[in-house]
C-alpha positions in Angstrom: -5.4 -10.4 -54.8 -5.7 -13.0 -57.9 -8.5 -15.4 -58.1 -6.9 -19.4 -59.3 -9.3 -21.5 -60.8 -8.8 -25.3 -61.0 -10.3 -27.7 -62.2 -9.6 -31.4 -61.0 -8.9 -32.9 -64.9 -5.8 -30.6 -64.5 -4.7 -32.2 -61.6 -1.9 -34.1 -61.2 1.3 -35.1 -59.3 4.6 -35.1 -60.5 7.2 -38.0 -59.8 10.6 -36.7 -58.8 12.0 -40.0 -58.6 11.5 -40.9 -62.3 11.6 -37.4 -64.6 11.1 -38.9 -67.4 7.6 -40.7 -66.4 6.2 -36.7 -66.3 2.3 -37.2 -67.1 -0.6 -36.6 -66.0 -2.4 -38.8 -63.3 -5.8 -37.9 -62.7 -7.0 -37.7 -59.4 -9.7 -39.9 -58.0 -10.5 -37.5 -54.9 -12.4 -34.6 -56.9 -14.9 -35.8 -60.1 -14.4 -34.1 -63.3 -16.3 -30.9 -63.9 -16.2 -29.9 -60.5 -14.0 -26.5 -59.6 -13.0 -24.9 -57.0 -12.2 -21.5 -56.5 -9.3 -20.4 -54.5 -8.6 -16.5 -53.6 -5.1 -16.9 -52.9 -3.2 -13.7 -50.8 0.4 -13.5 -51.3 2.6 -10.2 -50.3 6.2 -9.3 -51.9 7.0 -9.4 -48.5 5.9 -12.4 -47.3 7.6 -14.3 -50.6 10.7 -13.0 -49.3 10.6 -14.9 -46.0 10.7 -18.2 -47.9 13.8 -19.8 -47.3 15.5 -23.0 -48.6 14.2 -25.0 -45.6 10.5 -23.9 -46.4 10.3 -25.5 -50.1 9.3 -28.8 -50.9 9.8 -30.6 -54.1 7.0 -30.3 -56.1 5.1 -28.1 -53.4 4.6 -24.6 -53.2 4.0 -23.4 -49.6 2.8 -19.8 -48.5 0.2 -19.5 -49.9 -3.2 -18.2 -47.7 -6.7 -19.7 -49.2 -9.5 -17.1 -47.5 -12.7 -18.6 -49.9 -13.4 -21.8 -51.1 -16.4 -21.0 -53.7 -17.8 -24.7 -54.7 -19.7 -23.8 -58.5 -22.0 -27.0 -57.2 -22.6 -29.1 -54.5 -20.8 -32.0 -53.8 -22.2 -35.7 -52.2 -20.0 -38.0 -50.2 -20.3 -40.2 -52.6 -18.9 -37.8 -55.4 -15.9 -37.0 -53.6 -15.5 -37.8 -50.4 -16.0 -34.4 -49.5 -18.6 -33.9 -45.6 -21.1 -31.7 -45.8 -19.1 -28.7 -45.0 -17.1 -28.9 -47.6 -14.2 -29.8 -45.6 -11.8 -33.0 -46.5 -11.8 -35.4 -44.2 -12.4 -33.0 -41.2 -16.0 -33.1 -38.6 -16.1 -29.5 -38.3 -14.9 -26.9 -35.4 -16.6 -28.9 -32.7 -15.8 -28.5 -30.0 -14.9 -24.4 -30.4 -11.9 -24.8 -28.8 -10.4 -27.4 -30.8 -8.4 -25.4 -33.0 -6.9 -23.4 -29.8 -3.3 -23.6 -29.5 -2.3 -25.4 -27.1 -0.9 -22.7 -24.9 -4.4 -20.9 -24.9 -6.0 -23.9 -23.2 -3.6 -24.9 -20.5 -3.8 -21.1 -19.6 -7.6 -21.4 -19.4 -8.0 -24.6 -17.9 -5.4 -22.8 -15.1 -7.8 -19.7 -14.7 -10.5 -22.0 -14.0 -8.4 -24.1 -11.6 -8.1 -20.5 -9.5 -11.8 -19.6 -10.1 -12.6 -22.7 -8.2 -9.7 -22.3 -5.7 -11.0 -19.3 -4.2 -14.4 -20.0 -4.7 -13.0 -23.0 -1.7 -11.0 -20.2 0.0 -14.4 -17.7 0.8 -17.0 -20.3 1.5 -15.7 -20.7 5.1 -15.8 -17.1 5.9 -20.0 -17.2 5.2 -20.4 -20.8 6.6 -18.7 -20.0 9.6 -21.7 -18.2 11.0 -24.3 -20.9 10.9 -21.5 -23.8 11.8 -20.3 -21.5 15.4 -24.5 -21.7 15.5 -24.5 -25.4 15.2 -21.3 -26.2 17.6 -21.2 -23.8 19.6 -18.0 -22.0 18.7 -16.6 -19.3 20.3 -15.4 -16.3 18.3 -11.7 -17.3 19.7 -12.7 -21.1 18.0 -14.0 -19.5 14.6 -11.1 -17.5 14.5 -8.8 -20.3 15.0 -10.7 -22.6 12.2 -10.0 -19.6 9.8 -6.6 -18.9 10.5 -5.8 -22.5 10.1 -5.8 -22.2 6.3 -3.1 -20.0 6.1 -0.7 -22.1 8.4 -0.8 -24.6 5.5 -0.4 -21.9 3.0 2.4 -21.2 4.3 4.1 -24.1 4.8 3.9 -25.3 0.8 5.0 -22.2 -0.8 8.2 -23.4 -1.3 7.9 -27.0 -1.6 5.3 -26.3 -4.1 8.0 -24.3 -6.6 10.4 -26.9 -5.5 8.0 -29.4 -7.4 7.1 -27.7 -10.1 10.5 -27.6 -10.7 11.1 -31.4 -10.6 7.3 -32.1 -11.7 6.3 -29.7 -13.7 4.2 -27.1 -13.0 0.9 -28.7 -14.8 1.1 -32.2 -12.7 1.5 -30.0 -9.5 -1.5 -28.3 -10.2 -3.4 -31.5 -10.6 -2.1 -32.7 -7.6 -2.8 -29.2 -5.9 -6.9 -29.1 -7.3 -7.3 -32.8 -5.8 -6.2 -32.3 -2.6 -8.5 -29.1 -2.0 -11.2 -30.3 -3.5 -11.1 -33.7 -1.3 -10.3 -31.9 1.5 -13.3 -29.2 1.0 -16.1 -31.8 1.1 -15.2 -33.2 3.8 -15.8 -30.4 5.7 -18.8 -31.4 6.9 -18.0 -34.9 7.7 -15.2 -33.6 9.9 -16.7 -30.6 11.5 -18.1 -32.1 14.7 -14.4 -33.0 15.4 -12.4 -29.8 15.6 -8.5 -31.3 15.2 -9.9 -33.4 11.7 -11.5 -30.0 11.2 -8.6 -28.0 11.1 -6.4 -30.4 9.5 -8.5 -30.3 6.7 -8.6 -26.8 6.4 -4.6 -27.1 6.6 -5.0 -29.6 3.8 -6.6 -27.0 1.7 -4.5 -24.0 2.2 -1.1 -26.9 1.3 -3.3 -27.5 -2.1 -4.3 -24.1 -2.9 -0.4 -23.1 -1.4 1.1 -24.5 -4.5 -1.3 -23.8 -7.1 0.6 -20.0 -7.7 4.1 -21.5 -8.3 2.7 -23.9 -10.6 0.5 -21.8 -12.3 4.4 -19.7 -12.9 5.9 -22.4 -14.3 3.5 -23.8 -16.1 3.3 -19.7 -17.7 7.4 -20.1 -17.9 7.5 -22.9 -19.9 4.8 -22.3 -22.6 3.9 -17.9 -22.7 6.4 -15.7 -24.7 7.4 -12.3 -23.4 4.8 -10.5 -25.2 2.1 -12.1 -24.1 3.4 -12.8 -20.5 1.1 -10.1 -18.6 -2.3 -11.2 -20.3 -1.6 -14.4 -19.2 -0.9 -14.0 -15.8 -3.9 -11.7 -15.7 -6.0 -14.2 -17.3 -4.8 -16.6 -14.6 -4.3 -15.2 -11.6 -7.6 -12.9 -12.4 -9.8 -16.1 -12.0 -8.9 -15.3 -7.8 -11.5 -12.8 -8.3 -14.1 -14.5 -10.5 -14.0 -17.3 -8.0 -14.4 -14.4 -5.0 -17.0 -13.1 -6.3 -18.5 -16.2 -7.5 -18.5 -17.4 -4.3 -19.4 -14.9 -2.5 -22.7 -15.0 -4.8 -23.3 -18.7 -4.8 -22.9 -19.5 -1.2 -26.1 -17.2 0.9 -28.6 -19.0 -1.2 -27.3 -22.5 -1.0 -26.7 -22.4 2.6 -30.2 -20.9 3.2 -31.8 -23.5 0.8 -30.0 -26.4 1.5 -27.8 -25.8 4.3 -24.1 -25.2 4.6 -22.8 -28.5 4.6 -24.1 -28.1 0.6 -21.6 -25.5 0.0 -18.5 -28.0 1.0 -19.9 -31.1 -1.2 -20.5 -28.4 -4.2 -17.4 -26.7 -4.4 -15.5 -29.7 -4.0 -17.5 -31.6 -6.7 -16.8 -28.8 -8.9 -12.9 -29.1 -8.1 -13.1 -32.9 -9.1 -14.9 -32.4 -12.1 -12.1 -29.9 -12.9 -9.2 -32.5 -12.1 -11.2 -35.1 -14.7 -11.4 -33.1 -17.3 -7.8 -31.5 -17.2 -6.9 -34.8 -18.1 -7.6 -34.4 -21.6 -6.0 -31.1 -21.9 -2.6 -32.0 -23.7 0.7 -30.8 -22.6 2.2 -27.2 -23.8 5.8 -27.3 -25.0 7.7 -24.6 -24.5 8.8 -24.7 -28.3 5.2 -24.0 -29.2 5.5 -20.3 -27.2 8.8 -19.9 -29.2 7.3 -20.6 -32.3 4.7 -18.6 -31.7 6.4 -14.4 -30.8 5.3 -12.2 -33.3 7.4 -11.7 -36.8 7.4 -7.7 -35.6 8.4 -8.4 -32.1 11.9 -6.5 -31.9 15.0 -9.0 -32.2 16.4 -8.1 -28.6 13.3 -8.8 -27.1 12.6 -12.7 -29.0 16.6 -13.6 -28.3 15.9 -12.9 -24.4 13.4 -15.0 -24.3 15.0 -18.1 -26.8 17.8 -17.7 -24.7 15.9 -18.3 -21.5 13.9 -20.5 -22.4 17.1 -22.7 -23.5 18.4 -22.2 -20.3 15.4 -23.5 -18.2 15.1 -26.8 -21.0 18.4 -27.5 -20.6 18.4 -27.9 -16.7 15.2 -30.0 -17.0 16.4 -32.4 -20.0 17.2 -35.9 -18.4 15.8 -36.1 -15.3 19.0 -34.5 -13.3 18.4 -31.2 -11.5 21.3 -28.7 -10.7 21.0 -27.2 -6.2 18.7 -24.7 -6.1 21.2 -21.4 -5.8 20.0 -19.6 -3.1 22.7 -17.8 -1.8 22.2 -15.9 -5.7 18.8 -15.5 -5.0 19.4 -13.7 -2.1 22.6 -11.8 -3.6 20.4 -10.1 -5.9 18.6 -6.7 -5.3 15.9 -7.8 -7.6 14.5 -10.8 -5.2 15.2 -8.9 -2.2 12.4 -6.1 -3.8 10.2 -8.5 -5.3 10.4 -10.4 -1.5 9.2 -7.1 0.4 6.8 -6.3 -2.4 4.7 -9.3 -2.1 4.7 -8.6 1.7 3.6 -4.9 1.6 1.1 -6.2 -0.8 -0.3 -9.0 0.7 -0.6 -6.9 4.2 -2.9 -4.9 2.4 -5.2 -7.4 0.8 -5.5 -9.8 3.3 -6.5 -7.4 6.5 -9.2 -6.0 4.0 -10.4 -9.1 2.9 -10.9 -10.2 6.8 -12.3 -6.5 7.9 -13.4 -4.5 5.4 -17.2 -6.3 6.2 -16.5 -5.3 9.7 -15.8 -2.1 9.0 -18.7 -1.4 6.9 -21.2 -2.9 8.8 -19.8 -1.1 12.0 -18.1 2.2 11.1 -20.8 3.3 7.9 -23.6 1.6 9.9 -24.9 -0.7 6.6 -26.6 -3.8 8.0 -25.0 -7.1 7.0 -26.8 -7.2 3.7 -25.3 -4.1 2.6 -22.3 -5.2 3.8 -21.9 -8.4 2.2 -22.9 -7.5 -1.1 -20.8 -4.2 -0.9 -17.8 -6.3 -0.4 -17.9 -7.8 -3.9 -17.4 -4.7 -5.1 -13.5 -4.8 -5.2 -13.1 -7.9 -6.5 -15.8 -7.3 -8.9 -14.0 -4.2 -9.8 -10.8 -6.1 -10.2 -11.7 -8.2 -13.2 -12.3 -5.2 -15.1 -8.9 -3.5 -14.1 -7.2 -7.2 -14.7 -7.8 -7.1 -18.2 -6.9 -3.4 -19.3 -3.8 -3.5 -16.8 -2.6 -6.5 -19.4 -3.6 -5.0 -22.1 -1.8 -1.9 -21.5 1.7 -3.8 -20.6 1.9 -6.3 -23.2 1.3 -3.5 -26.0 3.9 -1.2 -24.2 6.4 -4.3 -24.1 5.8 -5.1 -28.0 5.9 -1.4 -29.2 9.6 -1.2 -27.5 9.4 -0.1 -24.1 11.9 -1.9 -21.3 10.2 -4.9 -19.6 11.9 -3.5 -16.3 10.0 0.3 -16.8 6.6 -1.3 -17.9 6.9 -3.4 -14.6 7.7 -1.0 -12.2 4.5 1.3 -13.3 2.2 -1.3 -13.3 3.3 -2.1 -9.8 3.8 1.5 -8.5 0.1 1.9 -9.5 -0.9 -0.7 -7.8 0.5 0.1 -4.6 -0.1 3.9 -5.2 -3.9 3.7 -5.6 -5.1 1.8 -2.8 -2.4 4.2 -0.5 -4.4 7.1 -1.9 -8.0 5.8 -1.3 -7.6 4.5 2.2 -5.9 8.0 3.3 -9.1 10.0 1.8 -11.4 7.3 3.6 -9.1 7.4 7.3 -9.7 11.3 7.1 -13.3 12.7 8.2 -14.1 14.5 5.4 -18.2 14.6 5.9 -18.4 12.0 3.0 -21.7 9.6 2.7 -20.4 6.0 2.9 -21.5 4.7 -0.3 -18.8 7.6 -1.7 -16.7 5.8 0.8 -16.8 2.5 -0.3 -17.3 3.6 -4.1 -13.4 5.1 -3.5 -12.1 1.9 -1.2 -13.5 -0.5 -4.1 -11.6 1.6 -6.6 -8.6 1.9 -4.7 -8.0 -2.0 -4.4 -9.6 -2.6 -8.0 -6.4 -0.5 -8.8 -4.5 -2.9 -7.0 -4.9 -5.7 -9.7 -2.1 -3.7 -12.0 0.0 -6.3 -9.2 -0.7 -8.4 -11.5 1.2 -6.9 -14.3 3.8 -6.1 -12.0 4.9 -8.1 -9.4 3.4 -11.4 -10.4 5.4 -11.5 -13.6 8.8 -10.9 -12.8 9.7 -13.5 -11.5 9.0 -15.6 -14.8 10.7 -12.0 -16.7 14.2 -12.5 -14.5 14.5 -16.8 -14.4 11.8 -19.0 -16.5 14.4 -21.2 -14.6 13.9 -20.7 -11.5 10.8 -19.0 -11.6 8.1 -21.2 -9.3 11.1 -21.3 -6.8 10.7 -17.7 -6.7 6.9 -16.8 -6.1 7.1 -19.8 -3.8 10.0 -17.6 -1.9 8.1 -14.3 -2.0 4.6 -16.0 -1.8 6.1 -17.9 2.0 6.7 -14.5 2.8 3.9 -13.0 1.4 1.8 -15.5 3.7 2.7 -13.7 6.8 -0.2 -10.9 6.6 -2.7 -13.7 6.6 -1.6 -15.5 9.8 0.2 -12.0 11.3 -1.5 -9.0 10.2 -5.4 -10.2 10.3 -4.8 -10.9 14.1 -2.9 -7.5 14.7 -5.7 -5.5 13.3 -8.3 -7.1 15.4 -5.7 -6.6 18.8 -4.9 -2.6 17.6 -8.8 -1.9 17.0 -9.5 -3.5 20.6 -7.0 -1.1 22.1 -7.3 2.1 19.6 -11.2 1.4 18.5 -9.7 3.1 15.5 -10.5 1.8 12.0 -7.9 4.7 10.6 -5.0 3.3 13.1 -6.0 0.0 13.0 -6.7 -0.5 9.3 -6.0 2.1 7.4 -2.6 3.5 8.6 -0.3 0.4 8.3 -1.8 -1.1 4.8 -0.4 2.8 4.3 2.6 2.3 5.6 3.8 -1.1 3.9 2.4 0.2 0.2 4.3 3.5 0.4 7.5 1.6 1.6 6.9 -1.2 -0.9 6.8 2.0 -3.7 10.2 3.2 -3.2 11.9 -0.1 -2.6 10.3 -1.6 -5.9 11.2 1.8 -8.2 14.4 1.5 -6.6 15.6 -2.1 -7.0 13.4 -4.0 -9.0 14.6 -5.5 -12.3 13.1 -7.4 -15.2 15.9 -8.2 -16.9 17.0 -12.1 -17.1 19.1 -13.6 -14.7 21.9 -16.6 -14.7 21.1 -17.5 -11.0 23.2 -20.6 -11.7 25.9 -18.8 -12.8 26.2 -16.5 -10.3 25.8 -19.4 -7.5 
């Protein structure tokens, strides 16, 4: 550490067009007997990483100024100088001004999912009071319900198909607006049940691209190394905006009715959309730029290297065919594919019945019930954040992308397996035990999203919102499929275990072996292979 001391009458600048005009020109920015003192850190080995194309003429870079210790204070009118003894800068306002650029797209894309599913549960609470107000049937509310998924469905793969061509951030954009329209206009179109449903189609096609976006958009501007904290940090704001939701909408529909939860949520979408206009673009450069000097060498050349590959085939405007015939060659998909299935069948029946089944199997009234299912997703921001935590440092101290993967992702499927074959069991156990181990059990399943969720940008930054817009169509199917098949078993069984339970087993035990067996992190030349 060495402490420089400079005073501004030995300041001056040195001509290298002219060396014989060398003399001193004072400079009129800092008055005479001022000083400034610098504390200027400098390590043997970071002097040794200055090349030829970091020196200036006349400059010398490198050098880190931690203190500026002004002897006196300075006016404007002395120097120029604010205030805050900046030079020509208003400050750190606002405190995400200095971000990179990178950090805010990514939050600015968490908050896009916060309010996606924040749209996604209102429905299921408002649906009570609206069958009150039209008279539904069950068979009617049901059929409102499902409708979002059939649009969900449907965009999964034209969504990665645009973000492709697009881009994943204009997608998104595009994606938010379309929701968020379609959400307050709910109640304008309730009373007629075809606009009804078409609108609730029009929301599952907007919130159907948002994942494939949200993947590119990751592809183009995260490095390897900090890959699974940002799809945690993205894909995590699902549960926020669960839980959120689930919070917000009782009181407003009992205060102000449950039209007020449509017009809300959708307001808060298009506020979103308005402001994500001045949120510049990320270049993908700027996540090359930014890998750690320690990262290993292997491990920075993968990623340079795909990251060439998916410029290249987006530089002028011409897009090679999609190779799909490679996509379904490879082992890898075929595992991710089933994967996001086996998963999906899981989440999605409990989502729709796990109220049921508390309310009618441990006999807690609907309160209970609706507060004890925030639990899981409640649960599953907490696990979301070490699950990254734990990946990314196990990728940057060394240890294969493919092996770091395939744990995060076996926990997650092994967990929930566990906790749903000690809750299917009569063991005597009070059902607050009961629902303290089903809400760990599918908090558990949020290591997903340090497994499953990013390999597809790990194999093709390419090709990679083609991909979850592949597994995601198939991954769709529970919704529409598996929801109604658990309601026609329990019917027939009136058994939670063999209705429930046993085939959420079934698909994450499967999904285990298949995903230890053939699932692969390492990059991929789908092109090539086509």
């Amino acid at each position: 550490m060495a402490k420089l001391s400079i005073k501004a009458d030995n300041l001056f600048f040195l001509s290298h067009h002219n060396p014989s005009s060398l003399r001193p020109r004072r400079l009129q920015l800092l008055p005479a007997k001022r000083r400034f003192d610098f504390r200027v850190c400098c390590r043997i080995k970071e002097t040794e990483k200055v090349n030829g194309a970091q020196r200036v003429d006349g400059v010398l870079t490198g050098l880190s100024v931690d203190e500026i210790d002004r002897t006196a204070p300075l006016s404007d009118s002395d120097g120029g100088l604010s205030g805050n003894g900046k030079l020509g800068f208003d400050g750190n306002w606002p405190p995400w001004k200095n971000l990179p650029q990178r950090y805010k797209l990514i939050g600015t894309t968490s908050l896009a999912f916060v309010i996606c599913n924040m749209d996604k549960v209102n429905l299921s609470i408002a649906i009570i009071p609206m069958s009150h107000q039209f008279g539904w049937s069950s068979s009617v509310a049901g059929l409102v319900q499902s409708s979002f998924f059939w649009g969900y469905a449907l965009s999964q793969l034209p969504g990665g198909w645009l973000a492709k061509i697009f881009g994943g951030r204009k997608v998104l954009q595009v994606g938010v607006l379309a929701w968020s329209l379609a959400t307050a206009f709910v109640p304008v179109l309730a009373g007629f049940l075809p606009g009804l449903l078409f609108s609730r189609i029009l929301v599952g096609i907007g919130e159907g691209v948002s994942p494939s976006a949200a993947t590119d958009l990751i592809a183009r501007t995260i490095p390897l190394e900090e890959r699974s904290r940002a799809v945690a940090f993205v894909f995590g704001g699902l549960s926020v905006g669960s839980v959120t939701g689930l919070l917000l909408a009782p009181p407003l529909i009992q205060n102000l009715g449950w039209e007020s939860v449509f017009y809300l949520f959708g307001l808060l979408g298009l506020g979103w959309y308005l402001g994500f206009q001045f949120v510049g673009d990320g270049q993908g450069s700027l996540a090359a730029e930014s890998i750690s000097r320690s990262q290993p060498v292997y491990v920075k050349k993968t990623w340079n290297e795909s990251l060439k590959d998916f410029g290249g085939s987006l530089q002028g405007g011409s897009l090679k065919d999609v190779p799909w015939k490679a996509f379904f060659r490879s082992p890898a998909v075929w595992a991710m594919i089933y994967a996001h299935f086996c998963g999906s069948w899981g989440h999605y029946t409990c989502l729709s019945w796990l109220p049921t089944y508390f309310s009618e199997e441990l006999n807690l009234n609907l309160t209970e019930a609706a507060w004890v299912s925030i639990l899981p997703p409640l649960a599953s921001i907490f696990v979301t954040s070490i699950a990254s935590q734990v990946a990314d440092g196990l990728i940057s101290s060394g240890v294969e992308t493919t092996t770091v993967r395939k744990i995060c992702q076996a926990i997650a499927f092994l967990s929930p397996a566990v906790c749903m074959t000690v809750s299917s069991i009569d063991l005597g156990l009070p059902p607050w035990e009961v629902v303290g181990i089903l809400t760990g059990g599918l908090a558990l399943s949020s290591f997903a999203l340090s497994g499953l969720y990013c390999t597809h940008q790990d194999i093709s930054p390419e090709y990679a919102s083609i991909l979850l817009g592949i597994t995601n169509t198939v991954g769709a199917v529970p919704g529409i499929v598996g929801v109604a098949l658990t309601g026609y078993m329990l019917d027939i069984t009136h058994s939670w275990s063999i209705s429930l339970f046993a085939p959420s087993i079934f698909f994450y035990l499967t999904g285990t072996i298949v995903w230890l067996v053939f699932a692969s992190s390492k990059p991929q030349s789908f092109s090539e292979s086509n």
